[in-house]
C-alpha positions as YAML, in Angstrom:
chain: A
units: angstrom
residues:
- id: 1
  name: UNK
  ca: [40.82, -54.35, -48.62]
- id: 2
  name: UNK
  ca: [39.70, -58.25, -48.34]
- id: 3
  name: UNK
  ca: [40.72, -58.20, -44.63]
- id: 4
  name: UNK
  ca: [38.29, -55.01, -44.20]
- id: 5
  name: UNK
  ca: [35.30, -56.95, -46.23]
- id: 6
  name: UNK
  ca: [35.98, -60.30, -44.33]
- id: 7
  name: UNK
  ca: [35.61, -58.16, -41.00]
- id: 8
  name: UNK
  ca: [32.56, -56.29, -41.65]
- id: 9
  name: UNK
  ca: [31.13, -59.77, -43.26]
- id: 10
  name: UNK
  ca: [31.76, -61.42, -39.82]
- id: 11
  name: UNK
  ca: [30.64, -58.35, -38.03]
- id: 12
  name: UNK
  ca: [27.14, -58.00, -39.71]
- id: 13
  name: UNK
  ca: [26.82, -61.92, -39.75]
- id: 14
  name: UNK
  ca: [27.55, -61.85, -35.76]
- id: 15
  name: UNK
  ca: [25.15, -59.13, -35.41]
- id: 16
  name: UNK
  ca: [22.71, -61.38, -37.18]
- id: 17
  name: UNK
  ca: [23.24, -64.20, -35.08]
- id: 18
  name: UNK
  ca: [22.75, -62.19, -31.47]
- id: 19
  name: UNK
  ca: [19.56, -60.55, -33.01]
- id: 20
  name: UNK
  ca: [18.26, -63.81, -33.86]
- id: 21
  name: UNK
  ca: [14.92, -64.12, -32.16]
- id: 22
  name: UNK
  ca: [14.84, -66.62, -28.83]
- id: 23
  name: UNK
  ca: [11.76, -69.01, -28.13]
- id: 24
  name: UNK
  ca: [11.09, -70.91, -24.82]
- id: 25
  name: UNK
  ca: [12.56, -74.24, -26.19]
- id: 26
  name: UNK
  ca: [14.84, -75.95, -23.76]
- id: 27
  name: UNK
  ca: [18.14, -77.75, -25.13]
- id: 28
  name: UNK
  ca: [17.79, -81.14, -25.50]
- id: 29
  name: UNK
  ca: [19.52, -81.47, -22.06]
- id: 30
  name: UNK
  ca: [16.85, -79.78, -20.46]
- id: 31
  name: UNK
  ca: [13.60, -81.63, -22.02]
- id: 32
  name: UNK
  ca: [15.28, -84.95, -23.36]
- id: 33
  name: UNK
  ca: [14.06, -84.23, -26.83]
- id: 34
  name: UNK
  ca: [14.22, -80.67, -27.75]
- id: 35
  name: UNK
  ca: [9.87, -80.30, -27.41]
- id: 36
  name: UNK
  ca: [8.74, -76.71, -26.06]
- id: 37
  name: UNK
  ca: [8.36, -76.64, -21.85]
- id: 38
  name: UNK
  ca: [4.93, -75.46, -20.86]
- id: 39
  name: UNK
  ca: [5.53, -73.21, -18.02]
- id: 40
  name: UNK
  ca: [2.59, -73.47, -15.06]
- id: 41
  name: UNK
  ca: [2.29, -70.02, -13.55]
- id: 42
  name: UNK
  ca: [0.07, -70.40, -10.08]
- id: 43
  name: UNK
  ca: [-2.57, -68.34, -9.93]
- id: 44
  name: UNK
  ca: [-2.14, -66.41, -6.58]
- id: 45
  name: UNK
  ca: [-4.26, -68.13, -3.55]
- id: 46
  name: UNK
  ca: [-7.41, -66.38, -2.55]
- id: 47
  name: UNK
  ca: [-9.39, -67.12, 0.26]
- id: 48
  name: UNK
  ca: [-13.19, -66.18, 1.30]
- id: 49
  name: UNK
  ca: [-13.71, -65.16, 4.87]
- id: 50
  name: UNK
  ca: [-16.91, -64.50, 7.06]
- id: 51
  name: UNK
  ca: [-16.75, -62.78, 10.04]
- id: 52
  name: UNK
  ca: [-19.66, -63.47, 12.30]
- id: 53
  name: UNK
  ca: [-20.98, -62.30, 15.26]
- id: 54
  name: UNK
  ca: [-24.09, -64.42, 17.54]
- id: 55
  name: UNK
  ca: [-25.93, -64.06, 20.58]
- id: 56
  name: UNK
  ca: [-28.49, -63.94, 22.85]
- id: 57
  name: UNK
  ca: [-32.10, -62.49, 21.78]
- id: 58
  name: UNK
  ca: [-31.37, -59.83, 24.19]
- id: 59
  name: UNK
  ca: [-27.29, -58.88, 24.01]
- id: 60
  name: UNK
  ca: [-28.46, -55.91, 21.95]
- id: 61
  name: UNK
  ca: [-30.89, -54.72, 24.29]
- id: 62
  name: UNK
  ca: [-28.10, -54.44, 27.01]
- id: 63
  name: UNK
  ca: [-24.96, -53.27, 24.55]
- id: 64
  name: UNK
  ca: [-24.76, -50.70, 21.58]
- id: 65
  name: UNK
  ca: [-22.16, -53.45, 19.56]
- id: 66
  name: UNK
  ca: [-19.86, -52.41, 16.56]
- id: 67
  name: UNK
  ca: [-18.29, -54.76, 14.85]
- id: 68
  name: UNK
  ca: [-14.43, -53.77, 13.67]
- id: 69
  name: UNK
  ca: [-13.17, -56.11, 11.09]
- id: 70
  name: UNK
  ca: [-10.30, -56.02, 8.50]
- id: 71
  name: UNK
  ca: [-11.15, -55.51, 4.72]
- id: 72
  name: UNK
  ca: [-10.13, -56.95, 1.81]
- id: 73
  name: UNK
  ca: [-7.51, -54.02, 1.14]
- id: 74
  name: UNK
  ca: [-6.49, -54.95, 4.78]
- id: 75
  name: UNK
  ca: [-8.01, -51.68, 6.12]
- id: 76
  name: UNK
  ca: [-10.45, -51.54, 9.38]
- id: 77
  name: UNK
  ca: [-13.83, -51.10, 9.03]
- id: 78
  name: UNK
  ca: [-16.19, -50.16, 11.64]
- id: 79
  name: UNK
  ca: [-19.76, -51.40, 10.91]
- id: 80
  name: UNK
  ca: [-22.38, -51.03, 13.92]
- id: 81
  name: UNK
  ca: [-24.66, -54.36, 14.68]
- id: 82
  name: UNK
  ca: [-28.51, -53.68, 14.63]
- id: 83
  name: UNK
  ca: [-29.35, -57.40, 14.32]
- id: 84
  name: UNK
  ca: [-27.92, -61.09, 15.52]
- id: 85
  name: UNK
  ca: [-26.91, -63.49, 14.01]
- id: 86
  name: UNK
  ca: [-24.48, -60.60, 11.88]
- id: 87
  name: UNK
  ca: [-22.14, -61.59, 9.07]
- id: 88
  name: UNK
  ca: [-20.40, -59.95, 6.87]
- id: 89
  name: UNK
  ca: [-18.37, -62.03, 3.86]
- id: 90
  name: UNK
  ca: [-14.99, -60.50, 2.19]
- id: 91
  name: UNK
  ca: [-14.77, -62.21, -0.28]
- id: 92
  name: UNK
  ca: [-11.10, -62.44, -2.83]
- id: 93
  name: UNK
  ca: [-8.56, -61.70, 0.04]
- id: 94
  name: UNK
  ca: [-4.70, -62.18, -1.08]
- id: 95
  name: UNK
  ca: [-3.48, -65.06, 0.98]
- id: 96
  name: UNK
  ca: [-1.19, -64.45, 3.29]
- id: 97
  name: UNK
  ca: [-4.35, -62.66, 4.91]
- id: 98
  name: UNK
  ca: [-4.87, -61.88, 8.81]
- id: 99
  name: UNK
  ca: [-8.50, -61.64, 9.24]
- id: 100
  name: UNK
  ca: [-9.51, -59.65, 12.19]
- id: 101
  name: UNK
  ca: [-12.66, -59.22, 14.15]
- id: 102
  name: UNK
  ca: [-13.25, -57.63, 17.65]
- id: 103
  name: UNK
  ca: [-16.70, -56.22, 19.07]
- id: 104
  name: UNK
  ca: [-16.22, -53.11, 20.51]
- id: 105
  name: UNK
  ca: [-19.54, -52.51, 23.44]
- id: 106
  name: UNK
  ca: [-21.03, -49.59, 24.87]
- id: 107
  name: UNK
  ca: [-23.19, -50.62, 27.91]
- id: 108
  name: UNK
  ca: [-27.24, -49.70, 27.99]
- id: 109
  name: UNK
  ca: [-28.31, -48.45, 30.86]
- id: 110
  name: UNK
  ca: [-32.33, -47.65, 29.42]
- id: 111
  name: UNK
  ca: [-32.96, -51.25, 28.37]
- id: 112
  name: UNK
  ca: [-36.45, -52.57, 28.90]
- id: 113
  name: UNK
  ca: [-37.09, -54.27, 32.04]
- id: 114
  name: UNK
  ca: [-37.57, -58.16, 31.97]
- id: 115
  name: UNK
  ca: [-37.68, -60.77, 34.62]
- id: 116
  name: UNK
  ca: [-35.00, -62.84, 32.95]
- id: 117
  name: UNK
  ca: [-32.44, -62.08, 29.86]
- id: 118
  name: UNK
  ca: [-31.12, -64.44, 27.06]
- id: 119
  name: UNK
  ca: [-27.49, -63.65, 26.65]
- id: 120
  name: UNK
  ca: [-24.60, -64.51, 25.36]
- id: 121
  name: UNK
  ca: [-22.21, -62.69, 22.71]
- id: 122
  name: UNK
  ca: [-19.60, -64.63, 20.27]
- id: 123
  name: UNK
  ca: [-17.80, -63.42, 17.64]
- id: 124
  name: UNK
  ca: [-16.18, -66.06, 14.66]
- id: 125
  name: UNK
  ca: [-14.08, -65.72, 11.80]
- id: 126
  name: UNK
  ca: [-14.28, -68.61, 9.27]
- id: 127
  name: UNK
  ca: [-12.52, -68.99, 5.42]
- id: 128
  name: UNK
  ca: [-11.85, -71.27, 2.54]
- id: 129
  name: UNK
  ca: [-9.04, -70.99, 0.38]
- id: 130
  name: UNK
  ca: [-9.13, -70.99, -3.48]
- id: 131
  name: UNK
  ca: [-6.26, -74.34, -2.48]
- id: 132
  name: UNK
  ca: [-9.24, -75.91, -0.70]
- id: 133
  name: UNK
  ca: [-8.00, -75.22, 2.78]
- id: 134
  name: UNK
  ca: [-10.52, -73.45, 5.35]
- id: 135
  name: UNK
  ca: [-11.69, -73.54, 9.11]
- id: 136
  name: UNK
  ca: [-15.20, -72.90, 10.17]
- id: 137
  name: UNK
  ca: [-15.75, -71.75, 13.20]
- id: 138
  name: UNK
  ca: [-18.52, -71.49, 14.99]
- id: 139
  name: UNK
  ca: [-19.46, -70.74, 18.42]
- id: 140
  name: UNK
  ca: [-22.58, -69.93, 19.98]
- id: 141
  name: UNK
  ca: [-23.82, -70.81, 23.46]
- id: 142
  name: UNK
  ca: [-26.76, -68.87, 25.22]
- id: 143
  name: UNK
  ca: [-27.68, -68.36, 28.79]
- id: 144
  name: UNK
  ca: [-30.51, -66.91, 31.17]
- id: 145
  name: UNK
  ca: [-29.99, -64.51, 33.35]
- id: 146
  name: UNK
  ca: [-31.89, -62.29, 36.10]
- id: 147
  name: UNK
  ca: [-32.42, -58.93, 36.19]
- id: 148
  name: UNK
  ca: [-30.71, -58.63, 38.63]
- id: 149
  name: UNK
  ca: [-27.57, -60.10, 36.98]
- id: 150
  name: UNK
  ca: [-27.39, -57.71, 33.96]
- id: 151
  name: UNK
  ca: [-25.31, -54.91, 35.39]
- id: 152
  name: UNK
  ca: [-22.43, -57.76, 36.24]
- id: 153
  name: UNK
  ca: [-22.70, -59.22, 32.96]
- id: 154
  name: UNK
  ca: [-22.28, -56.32, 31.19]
- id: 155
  name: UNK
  ca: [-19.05, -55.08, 33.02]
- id: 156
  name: UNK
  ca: [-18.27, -58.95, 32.81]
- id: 157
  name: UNK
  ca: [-18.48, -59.23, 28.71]
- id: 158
  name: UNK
  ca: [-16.98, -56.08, 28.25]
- id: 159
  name: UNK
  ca: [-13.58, -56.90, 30.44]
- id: 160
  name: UNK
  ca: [-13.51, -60.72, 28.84]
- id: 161
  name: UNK
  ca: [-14.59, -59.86, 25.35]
- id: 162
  name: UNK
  ca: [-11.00, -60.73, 23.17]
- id: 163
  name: UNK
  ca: [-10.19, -59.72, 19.43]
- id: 164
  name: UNK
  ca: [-10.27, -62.79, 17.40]
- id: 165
  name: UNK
  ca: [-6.98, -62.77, 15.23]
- id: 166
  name: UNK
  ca: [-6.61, -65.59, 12.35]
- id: 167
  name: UNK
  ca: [-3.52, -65.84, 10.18]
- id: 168
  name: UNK
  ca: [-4.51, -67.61, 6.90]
- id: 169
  name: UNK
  ca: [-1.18, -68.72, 5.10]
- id: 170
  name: UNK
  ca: [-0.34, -70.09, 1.46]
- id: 171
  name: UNK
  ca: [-0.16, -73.65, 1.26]
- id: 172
  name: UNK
  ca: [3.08, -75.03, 1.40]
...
């Protein structure tokens, strides 16, 4: 009968022991002097971006233009341009983040007639990181052309018009 009292004591004092509540303190091998460890958790890295798109007082004379550009969700979004300069800012992306912006142009064949034609279509992506990092970018040259030039610059903006494509990573 003592042997069955000293097991169940040592039982229910082992079960004590393993129910005993735990805290974050660190042995004093892990802090030096047995003091609790504030743990840092990062917040996660954000970043704003701006898509942008400049030109010439006339491109949208000479081009229907829709902008397609990727959300903060990471879905497309198809947004048509009645005015330049455009922007549009998303703003709270999760970083990694690939921001994407391409101009998608329909050709206008009922534009008004003009002796010349300031042209000259861009499109930008910029950002800033909630880490500080960023990259503006900015691009926006003009030209004049003749009348007799629009027809080749439209086929000619519409063939070398490229998707811009920016990666934004964590920092390391």
């Amino acid at each position: 009968m003592k042997n069955q009292i000293l097991f169940l004591m040592t039982a229910a004092l082992l079960l004590c022991v393993s129910c005993k509540p735990t805290t974050n303190k660190p042995t004093d091998n892990q802090a030096g002097n047995g003091a609790e460890v504030a743990v840092a958790v990062a917040a996660a890295e954000t970043a704003n971006v701006i898509y942008s798109v400049t030109g010439g007082e006339d491109d949208l004379l000479l081009f229907g233009v829709t902008a397609v550009y990727t959300d903060a969700s990471g879905h497309e979004v198809r947004e048509n341009i009645t005015e330049l300069p455009w922007a549009k800012t998303i703003e709270g992306v999760k970083v990694p983040f690939e921001a994407n912006l391409s101009l998608n142009l329909a050709k206008k064949s009922d534009f008004p007639e003009k002796v010349s034609y300031r042209v000259g279509l861009h499109s930008n992506i910029s950002y800033k990181t909630s880490a500080g990092r960023g990259k503006d970018s900015y691009s926006h040259n003009t030209m004049t052309i003749g009348k007799n030039k629009v027809e080749a610059y439209q086929d000619s903006t519409i063939v070398k018009l490229k998707p811009n494509i920016e990666k934004i990573e964590p920092k390391q």
